[in-house]
Residue, then its C-alpha position, 0 to 999 in steps of 0.5 A: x906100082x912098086x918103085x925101087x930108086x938108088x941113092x944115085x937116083x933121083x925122081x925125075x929119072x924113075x918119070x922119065x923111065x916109066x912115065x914118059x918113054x913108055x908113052x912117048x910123052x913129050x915135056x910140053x905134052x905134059x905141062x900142056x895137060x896139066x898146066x905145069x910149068x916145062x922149066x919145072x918139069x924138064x928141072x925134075x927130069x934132069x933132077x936140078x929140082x924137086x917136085x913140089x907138092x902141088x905138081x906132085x899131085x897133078x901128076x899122080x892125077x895125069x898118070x891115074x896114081x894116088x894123089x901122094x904117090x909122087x910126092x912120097x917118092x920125092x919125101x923118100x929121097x929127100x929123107x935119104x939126102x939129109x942122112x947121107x949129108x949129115x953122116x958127113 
């Protein structure tokens, strides 16, 4: 799956588009299955939190993705956060 994110953009917004609606998955559908926990979830919908790692992975899982699909998706905007923060 090719993932194009705008500045404005953050990861939890491309999930919720086209992970949960699609499926009409619930947040605490997902936490039950993979055991993460809904604060994190609803933090990175809502985009108020990053993915960390291990969720990334358990999420990649969940949704039959490369276990660093996520978590390079979070890396991509982080990198382009701190460009952006530090060109003033």
């Amino acid at each position: 799956m090719l993932v194009n994110m705008e500045a404005k953009d953050h990861l939890g917004k491309m999930l919720e588009a086209n992970y949960f609606l699609p499926r009409k998955l619930s947040i605490y559908r997902v936490a039950k299955d993979t055991c993460i926990n809904t604060k994190t979830i609803c933090g990175v919908l809502c985009g108020r939190k990053r993915l960390p790692v291990k969720e990334a992975v358990l999420l990649a899982r969940y949704f039959g993705e490369r276990d660093d699909f996520f978590a390079k998706i979070q890396l991509e905007a982080d990198l382009k956060f701190e460009k952006q923060r530090l060109q003033g």
